[in-house]
C-alpha positions as CSV (number, residue, x, y, z in Angstrom):
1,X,-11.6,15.8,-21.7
2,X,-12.6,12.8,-23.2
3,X,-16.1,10.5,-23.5
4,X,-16.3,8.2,-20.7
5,X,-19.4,6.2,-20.6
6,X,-19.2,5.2,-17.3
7,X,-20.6,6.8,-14.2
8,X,-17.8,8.1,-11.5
9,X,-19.6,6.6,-8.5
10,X,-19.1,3.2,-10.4
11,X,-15.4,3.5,-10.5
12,X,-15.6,4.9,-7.1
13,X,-17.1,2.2,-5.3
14,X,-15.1,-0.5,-7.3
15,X,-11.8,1.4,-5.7
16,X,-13.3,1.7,-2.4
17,X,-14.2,-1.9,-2.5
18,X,-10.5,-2.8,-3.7
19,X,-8.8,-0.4,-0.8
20,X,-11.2,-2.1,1.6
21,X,-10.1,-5.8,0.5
22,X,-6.5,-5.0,0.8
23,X,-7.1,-3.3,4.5
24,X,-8.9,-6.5,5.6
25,X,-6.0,-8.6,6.3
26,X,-4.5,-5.5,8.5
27,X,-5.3,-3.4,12.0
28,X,-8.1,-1.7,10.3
29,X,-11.2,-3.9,11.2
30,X,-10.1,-3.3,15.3
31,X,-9.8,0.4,14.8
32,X,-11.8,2.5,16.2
33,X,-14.9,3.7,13.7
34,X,-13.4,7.4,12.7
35,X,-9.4,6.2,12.5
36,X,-10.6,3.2,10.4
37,X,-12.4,5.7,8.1
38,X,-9.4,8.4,7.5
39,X,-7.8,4.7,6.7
40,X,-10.0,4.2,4.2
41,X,-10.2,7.8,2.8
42,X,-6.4,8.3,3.1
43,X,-5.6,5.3,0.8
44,X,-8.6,5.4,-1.6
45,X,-8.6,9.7,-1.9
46,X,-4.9,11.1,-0.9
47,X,-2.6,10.7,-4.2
48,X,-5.2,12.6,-6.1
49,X,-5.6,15.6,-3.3
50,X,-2.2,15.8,-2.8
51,X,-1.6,16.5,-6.6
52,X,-4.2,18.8,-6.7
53,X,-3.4,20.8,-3.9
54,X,0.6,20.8,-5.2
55,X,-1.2,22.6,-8.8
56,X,-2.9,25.1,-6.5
57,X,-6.5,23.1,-6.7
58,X,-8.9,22.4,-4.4
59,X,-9.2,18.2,-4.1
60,X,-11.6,16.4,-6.0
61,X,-13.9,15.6,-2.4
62,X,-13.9,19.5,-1.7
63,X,-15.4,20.6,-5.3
64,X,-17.8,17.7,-5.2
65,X,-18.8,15.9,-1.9
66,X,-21.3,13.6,-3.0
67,X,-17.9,11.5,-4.0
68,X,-17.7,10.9,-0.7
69,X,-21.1,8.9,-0.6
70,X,-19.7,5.7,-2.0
71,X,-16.4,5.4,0.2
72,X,-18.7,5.8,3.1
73,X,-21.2,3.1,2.1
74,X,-18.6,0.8,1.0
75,X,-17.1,1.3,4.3
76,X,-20.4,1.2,6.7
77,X,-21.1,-2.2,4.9
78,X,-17.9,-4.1,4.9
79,X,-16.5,-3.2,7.9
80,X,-19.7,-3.0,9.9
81,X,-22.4,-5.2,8.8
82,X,-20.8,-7.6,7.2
83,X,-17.3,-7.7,7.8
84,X,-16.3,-11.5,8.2
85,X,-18.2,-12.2,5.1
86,X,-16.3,-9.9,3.3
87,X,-13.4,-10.9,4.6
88,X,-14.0,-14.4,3.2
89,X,-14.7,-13.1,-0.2
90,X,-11.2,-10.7,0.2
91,X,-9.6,-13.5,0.1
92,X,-11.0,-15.4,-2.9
93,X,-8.4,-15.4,-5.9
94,X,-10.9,-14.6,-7.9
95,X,-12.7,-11.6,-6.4
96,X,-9.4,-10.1,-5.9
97,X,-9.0,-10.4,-9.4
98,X,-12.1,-9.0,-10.9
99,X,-10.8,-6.0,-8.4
100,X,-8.0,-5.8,-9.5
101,X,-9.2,-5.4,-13.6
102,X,-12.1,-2.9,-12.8
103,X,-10.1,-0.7,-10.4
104,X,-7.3,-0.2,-12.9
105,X,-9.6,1.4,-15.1
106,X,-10.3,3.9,-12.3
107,X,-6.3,4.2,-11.2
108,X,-5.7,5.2,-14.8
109,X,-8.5,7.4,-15.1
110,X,-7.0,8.9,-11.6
111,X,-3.5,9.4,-13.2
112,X,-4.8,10.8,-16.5
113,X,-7.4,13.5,-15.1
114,X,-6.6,14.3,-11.7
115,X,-2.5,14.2,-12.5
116,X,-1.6,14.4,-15.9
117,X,-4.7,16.7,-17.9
118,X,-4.6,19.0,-15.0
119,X,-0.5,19.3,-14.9
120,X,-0.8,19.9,-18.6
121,X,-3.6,22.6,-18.5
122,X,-1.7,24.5,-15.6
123,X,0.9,27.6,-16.8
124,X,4.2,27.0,-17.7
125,X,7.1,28.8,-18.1
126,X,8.9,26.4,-20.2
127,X,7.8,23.1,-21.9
128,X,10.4,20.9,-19.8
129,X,8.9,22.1,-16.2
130,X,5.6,21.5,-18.3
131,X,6.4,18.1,-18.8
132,X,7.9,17.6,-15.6
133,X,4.9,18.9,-13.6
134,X,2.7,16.5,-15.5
135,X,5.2,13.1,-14.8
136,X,5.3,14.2,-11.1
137,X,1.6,14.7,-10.9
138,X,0.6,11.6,-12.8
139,X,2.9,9.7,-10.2
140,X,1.4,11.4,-7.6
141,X,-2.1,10.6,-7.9
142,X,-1.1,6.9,-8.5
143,X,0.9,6.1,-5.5
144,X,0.9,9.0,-3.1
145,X,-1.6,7.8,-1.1
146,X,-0.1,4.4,-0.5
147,X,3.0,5.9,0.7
148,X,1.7,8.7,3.0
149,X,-0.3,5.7,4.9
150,X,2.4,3.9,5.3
151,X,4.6,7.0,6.1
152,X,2.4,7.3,9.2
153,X,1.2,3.1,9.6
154,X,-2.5,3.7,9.2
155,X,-2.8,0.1,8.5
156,X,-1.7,-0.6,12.9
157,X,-3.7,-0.2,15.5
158,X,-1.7,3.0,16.9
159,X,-0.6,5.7,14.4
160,X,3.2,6.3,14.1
161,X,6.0,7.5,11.5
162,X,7.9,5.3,10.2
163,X,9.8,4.7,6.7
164,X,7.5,3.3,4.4
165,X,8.0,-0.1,3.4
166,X,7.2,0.6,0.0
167,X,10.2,2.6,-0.5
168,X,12.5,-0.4,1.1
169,X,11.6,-2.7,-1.0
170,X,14.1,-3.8,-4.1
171,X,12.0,-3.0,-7.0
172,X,9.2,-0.1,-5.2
173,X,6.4,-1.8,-7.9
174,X,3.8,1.3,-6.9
175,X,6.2,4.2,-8.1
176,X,7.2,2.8,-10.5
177,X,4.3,1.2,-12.2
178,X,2.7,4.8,-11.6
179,X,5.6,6.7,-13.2
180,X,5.7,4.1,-16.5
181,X,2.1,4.4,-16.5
182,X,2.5,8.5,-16.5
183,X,5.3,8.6,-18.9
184,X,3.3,5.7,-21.6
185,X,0.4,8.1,-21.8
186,X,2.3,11.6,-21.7
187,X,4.2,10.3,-24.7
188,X,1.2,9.0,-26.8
189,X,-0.4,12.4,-25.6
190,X,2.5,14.8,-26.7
191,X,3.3,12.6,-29.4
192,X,4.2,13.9,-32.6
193,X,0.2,14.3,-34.6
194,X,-1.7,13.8,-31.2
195,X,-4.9,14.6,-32.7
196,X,-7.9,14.9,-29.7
197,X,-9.6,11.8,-31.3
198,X,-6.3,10.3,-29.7
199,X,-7.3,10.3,-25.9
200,X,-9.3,7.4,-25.7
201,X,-6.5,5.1,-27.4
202,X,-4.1,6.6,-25.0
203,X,-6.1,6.0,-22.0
204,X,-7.0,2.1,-22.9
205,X,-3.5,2.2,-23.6
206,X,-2.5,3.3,-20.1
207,X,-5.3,1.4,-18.4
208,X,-3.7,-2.1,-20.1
209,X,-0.3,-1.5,-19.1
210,X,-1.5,-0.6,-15.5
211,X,-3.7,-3.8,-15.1
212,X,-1.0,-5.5,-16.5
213,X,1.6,-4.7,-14.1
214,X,-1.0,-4.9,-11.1
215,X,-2.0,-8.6,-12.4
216,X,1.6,-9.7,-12.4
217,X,2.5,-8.4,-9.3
218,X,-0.8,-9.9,-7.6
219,X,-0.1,-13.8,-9.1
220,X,3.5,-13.3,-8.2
221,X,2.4,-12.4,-4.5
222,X,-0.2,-15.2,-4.5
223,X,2.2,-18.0,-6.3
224,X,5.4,-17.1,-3.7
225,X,2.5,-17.3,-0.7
226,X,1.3,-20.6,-1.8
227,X,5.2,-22.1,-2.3
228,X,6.3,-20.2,0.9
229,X,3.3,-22.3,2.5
230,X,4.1,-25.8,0.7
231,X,7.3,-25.8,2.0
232,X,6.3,-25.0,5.6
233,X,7.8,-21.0,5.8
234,X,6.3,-18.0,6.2
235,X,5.9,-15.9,3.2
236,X,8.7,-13.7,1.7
237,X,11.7,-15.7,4.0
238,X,14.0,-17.7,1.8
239,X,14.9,-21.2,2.2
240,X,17.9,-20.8,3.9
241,X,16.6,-18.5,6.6
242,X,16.5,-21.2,9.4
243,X,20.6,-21.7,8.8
244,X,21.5,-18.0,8.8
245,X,19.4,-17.0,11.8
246,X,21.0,-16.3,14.7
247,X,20.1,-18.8,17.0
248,X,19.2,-17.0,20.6
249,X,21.5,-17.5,23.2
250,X,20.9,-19.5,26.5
251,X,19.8,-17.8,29.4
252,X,23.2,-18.8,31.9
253,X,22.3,-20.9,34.9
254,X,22.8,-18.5,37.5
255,X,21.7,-21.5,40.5
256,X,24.8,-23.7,39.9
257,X,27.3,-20.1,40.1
258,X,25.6,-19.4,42.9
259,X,26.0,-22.9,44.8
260,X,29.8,-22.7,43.8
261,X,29.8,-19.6,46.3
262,X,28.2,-20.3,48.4
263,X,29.9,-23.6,49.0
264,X,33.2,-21.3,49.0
265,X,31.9,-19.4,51.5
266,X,31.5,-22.4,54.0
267,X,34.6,-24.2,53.5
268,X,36.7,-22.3,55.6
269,X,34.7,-22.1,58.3
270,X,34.2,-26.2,58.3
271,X,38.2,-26.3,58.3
272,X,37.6,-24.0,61.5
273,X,35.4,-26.1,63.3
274,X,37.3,-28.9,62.5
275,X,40.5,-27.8,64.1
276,X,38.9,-26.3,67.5
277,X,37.3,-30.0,67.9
């Protein structure tokens, strides 16, 4: 498609290493061995095999297993041998952000090959459904993933459906930042005087804007933990969360309703006794 100079398994086991860092703060270090691997797999692998298989395609894993090799070793080493040191370094601002530069290049490469290239290279009746094919697929392989694990929680301990989180939130930064991502390079790809010599400026292109967006959104995380934490609240509740809580309600004393009875109960007869003496 175009040059790349850099060997797959390297941007393989820079996204495996940046799925793993994310997991560590969840369920997935007390899974069990196999659910903590289709954790893993789900979230690094499943956008790009579910855009594949919606063009037809066999997944990228299926065509060429050996991919698999450096999920598994990233995987076996972190969670396994040397999981509370790399728990440590998860949390470091600055591994997270090295992480975060390298595996954008791999995210974009992701949503260019695996979604957009082979969208575009599929037949078409017309050139809207071409173009729409190609959006949807680019999207895909950026976020789909994401939102199928947390469609079924494979961050918890026990498996479940649920609606994702990511599609509750205000502004869902993953579709979207996938979507802009797709249309920036679909329109300096179908541009008018694309010439082939084109590709690499488009991908650079695309692979800025995407480790742009996941930069922002990672301080802006970090910076509202660190106030959240200064002032003494848990992260993402708003200062005036303690005044608009409900406070819970007082068990009722059910001893002193009972004693009233009770001392009910016995009055009358004391009156009795009373009277017959």
């Amino acid at each position: 498609m175009y040059p790349d100079t850099v060997s797959p398994l390297a941007y393989q086991t820079v996204h495996a290493l940046a799925v793993s860092a994310n997991l560590f703060g969840t369920s997935y270090r007390t899974q069990p061995w196999a659910q903590s691997l289709c954790t893993l797999l789900l979230l690094s692998l499943g956008g790009s095999s579910l855009a594949l298989l919606l063009l037809n395609q066999l997944p990228g894993v299926l065509v060429r297993p050996e991919n698999l090799v450096p999920y598994l070793v990233v995987w076996f080493v972190t969670r396994n041998i040397i999981p509370g040191a790399f728990a440590r370094l998860a949390k470091t601002p600055a591994f997270r952000m090295l992480l975060i530069t390298l595996d954008s290049a791999h995210m974009a490469k992701v949503i260019i090959e695996s979604g957009v290239e082979r969208a575009l290279a599929a037949d078409h009746k017309t050139e809207l459904g071409r173009f729409f094919v190609a959006l949807l697929c680019g999207a895909m392989s950026g976020c789909a993933g994401g939102l199928v694990g947390q469609l079924i929680a494979v961050t918890e301990q026990e498996w479940h459906l649920q609606t994702p989180p990511m599609l509750k939130a205000k502004y869902p930064y993953k579709p979207l930042m996938a979507a802009a991502c797709t249309v920036l390079y679909l329109t300096l790809r179908e541009g008018p005087g694309f010439k082939p010599s084109w590709w690499t400026t488009a991908r650079l292109a695309t692979t800025a804007a995407y480790g742009a967006i996941e930069v922002m959104n990672y301080l802006s995380t970090t910076l509202a933990a660190a106030n959240s934490a200064a002032l003494g609240k848990p992260p993402g509740k708003p200062a005036a969360a303690k005044e608009t809580e409900a406070k819970p309600e007082k068990p009722e004393d059910t001893s002193k309703v009972v004693k009233q009875e009770t001392e009910k109960e016995s009055s009358p007869r004391r009156r009795v006794s009373k009277k017959i003496e």
